[in-house]
C-alpha positions in Angstrom: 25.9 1.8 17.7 22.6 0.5 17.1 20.0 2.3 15.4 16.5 1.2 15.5 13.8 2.4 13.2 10.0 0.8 12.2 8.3 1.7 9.5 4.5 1.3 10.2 2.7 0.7 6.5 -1.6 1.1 5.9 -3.2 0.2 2.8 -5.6 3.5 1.9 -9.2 3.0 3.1 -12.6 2.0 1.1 -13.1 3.9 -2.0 -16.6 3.3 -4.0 -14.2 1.4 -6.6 -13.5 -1.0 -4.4 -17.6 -1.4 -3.8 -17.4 -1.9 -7.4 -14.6 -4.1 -7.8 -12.7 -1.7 -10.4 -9.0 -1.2 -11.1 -8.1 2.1 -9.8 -4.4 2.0 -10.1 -3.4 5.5 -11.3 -6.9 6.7 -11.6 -7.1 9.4 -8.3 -10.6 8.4 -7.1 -11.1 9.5 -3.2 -12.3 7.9 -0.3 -16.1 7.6 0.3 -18.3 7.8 3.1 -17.2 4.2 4.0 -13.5 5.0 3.9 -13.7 8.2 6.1 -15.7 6.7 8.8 -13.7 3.5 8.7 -10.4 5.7 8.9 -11.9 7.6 12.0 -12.5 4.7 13.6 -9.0 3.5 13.0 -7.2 7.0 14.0 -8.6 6.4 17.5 -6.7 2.8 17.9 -3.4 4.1 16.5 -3.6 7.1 19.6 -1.4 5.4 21.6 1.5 5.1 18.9 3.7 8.2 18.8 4.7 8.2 14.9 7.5 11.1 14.0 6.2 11.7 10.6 3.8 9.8 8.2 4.7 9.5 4.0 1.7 9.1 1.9 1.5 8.2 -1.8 0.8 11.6 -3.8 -2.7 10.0 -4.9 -6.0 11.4 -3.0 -7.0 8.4 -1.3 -4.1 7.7 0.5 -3.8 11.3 1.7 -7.1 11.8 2.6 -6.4 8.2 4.4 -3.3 9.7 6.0 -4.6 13.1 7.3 -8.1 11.7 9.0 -5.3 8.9 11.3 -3.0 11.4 11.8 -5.4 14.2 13.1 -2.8 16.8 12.1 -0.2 15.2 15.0 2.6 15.0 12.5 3.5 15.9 9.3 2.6 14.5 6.3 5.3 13.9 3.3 4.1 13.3 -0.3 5.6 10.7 -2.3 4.7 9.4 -5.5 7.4 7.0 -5.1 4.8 4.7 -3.3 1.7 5.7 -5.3 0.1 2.4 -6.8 1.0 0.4 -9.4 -0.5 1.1 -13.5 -2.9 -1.0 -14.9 -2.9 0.3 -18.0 -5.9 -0.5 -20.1 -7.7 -2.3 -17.2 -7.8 0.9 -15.0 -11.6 1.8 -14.3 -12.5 -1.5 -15.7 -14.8 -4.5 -13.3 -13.2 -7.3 -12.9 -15.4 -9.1 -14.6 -15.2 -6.5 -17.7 -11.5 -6.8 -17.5 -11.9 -10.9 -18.0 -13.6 -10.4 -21.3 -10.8 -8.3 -22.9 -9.5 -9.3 -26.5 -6.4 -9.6 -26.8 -6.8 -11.3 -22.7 -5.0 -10.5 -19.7 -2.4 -13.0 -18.8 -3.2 -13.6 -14.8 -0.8 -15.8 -12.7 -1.5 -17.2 -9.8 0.4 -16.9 -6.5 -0.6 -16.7 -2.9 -3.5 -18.1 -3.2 -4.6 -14.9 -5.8 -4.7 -14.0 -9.6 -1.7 -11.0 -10.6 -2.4 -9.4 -14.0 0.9 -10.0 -16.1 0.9 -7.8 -18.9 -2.1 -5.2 -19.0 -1.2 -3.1 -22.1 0.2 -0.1 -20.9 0.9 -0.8 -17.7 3.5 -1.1 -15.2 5.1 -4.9 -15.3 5.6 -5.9 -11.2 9.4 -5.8 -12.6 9.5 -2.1 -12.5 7.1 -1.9 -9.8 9.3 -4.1 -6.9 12.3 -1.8 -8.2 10.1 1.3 -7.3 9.8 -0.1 -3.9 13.4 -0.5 -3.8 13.9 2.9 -4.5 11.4 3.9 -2.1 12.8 2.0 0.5 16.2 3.6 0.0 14.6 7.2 0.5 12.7 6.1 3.4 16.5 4.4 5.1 18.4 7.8 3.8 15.9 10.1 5.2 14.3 8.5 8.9 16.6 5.9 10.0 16.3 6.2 13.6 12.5 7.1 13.2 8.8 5.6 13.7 7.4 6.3 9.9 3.9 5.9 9.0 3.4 5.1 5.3 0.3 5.2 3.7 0.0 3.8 0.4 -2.0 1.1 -1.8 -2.3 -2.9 -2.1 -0.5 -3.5 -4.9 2.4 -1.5 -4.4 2.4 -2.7 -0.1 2.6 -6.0 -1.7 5.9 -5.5 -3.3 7.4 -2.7 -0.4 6.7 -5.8 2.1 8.4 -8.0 0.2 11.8 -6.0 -0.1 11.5 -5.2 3.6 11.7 -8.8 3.9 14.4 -9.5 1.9 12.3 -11.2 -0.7 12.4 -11.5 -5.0 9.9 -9.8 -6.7 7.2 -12.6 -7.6 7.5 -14.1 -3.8 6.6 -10.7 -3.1 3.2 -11.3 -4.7 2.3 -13.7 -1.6 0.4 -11.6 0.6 -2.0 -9.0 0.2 -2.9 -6.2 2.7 -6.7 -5.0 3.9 -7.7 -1.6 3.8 -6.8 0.2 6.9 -4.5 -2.8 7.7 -1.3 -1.9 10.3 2.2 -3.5 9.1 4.6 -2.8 11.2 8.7 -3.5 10.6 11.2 -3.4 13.4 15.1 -2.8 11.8 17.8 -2.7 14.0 20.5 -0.6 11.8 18.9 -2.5 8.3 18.4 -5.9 9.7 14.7 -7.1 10.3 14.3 -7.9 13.9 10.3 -8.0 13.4 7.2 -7.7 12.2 3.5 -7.8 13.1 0.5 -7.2 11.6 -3.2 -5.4 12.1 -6.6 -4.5 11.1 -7.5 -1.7 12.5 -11.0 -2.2 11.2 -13.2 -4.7 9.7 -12.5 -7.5 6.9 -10.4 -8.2 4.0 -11.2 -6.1 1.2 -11.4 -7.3 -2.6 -7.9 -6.7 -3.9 -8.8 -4.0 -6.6 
């Protein structure tokens, strides 16, 4: 028998760090007046989708992203299993702050964007794509068979993306999400049968 499922992601909305092009990572800053009335504005387009449950990343941005689009609909599971990725000693740090660090940042470059390699401290994209696989295992043992929203952050989007497409962990790195942008996965049983993608509002955000 087939079973279908789609898992819907969204990147969190605008927080004043990303105004300020810092490193948030593990640092639980909160949406700002930007990010709430951006994520109003996007709960009205995703009306029409009838979602059976929405997991959110434990950290504040993401759930105060996750309650203003669902509206209360549907419930709302915690996860820290999808929080975003540790930068270590370049959390709360500009980017251009973070370019004059001694010893440096390594940055490689892939998909057309810079990846921090080895921020002291932090969480290497090694562990990180092996978080997504675990997360992806919880989300396949828990809703096959269901419409999940998941809100969660760039970074770690990057590298759930790439396992739901059956890719390594640096080709993972090859495409970053917007805030308040709609991925949405079609599985039939766990094959891949689709995928399309949305912004629900506005532009490209820096990817901090």
């Amino acid at each position: 028998m087939l079973i279908e499922t789609t898992i819907n992601t969204i990147r969190h909305a605008h927080t004043q760090y990303n105004t300020e092009k810092r490193y948030a990572g593990t640092i639980d800053v909160p949406l700002n007046e930007k990010g709430v009335q951006d994520s109003c504005r996007a709960a009205e387009k995703l009306l029409p989708i009838m979602f059976d449950v929405a997991i959110s990343s434990n950290m504040r941005r993401a759930v105060e992203t996750a309650q203003i689009l669902t509206g209360g609909r549907i419930p709302i599971v915690k996860c820290k299993l999808c929080a975003e990725r540790n930068f270590g000693v370049m959390e709360g740090h500009t980017w251009d702050e973070v370019q004059k660090f001694d010893p440096p940042i390594l940055f490689v470059e892939v998909g057309n964007d810079l990846h921090s390699v080895n921020p002291k401290g932090g969480e290497s994209f090694e562990d990180l794509w092996y978080r997504a696989i675990k997360f992806n295992r919880f989300l396949f043992k828990n809703y096959t068979g269901r419409n999940v929203l998941v809100v969660s952050h760039g970074v770690f989007l990057q590298m759930f993306h790439g396992v739901l497409r059956g890719l390594n962990c640096i080709e993972s790195l090859g495409s970053y999400p917007a805030n308040l942008e709609l991925a949405s996965f079609r599985f039939s049983n766990n094959c891949l049968i689709g995928e399309e993608r949305k912004k629900l509002i506005g532009q490209a955000e820096v990817n901090f």
